[in-house]
C-alpha positions in Angstrom: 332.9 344.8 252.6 336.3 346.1 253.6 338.3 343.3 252.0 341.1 343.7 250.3 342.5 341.7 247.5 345.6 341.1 245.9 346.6 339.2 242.5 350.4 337.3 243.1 352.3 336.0 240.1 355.2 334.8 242.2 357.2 337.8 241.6 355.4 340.4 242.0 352.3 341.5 244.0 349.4 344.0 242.6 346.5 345.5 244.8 343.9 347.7 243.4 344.1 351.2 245.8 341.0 353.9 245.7 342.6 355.8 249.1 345.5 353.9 250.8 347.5 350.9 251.5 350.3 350.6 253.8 352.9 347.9 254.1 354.3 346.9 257.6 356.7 343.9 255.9 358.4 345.5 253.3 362.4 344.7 252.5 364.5 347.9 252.0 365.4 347.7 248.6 361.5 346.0 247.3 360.3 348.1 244.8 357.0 349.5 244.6 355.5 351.0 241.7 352.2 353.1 241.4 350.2 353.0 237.7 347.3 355.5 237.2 344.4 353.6 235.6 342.2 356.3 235.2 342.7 358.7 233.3 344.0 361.0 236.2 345.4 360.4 239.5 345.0 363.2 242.7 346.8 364.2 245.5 349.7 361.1 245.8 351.6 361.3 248.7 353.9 358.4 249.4 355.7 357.6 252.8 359.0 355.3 253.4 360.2 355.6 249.6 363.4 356.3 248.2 361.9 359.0 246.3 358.3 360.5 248.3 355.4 361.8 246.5 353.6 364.8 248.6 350.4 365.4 246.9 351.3 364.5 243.3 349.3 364.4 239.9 349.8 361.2 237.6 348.2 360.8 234.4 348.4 358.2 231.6 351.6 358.2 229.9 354.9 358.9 231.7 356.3 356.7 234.4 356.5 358.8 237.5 355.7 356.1 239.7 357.6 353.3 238.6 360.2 351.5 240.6 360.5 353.5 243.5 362.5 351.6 246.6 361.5 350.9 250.2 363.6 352.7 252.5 361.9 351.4 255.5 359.9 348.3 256.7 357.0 351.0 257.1 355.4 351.8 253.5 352.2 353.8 252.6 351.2 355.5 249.5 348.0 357.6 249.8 345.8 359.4 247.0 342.9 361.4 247.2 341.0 361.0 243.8 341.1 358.4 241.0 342.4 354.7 241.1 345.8 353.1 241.3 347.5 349.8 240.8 350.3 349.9 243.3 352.8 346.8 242.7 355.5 345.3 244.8 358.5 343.7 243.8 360.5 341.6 246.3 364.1 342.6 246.3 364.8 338.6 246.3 362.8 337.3 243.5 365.0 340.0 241.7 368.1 338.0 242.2 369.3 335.6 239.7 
């Protein structure tokens, strides 16, 4: 139906992504991290990230996509096959 949902635990926020999600309200300095959950992951590409994707591979196992940081108010992360989790982390709920 075109909806998209998103599960909040007051920290953190985690949306289920089969092509794309973009953010238009992030914080420079959020984090944003991108978890394969099947078993591989196709053609990443990440835009207004400390450190970009372009067409990336992730698999099971090793963090590539953990904790990356916004650069820019304007966030997307985009993948061709497979399913991601794609979390954010605002900066302020970090602070003690």
């Amino acid at each position: 139906a075109g909806i998209r949902g998103s599960i909040f635990d007051g920290v953190s926020q985690t949306w289920l992504v089969d092509r794309e999600i973009e953010f238009d309200d992030a914080q420079p300095g959020d984090l944003l991290s991108v978890l394969p959950i099947t078993p591989q992951v196709g053609g990443i590409s990440t835009k207004g990230l400390e450190y970009p994707l372009h067409g990336a591979d992730l698999a099971f196992g090793p963090a590539l996509g953990i904790s990356n940081v916004f650069v820019d108010r304007h966030a997307s992360v985009r993948i061709e096959d497979g399913l991601i989790l794609v979390v954010r982390t605002k900066k302020a709920s970090l602070q003690p």
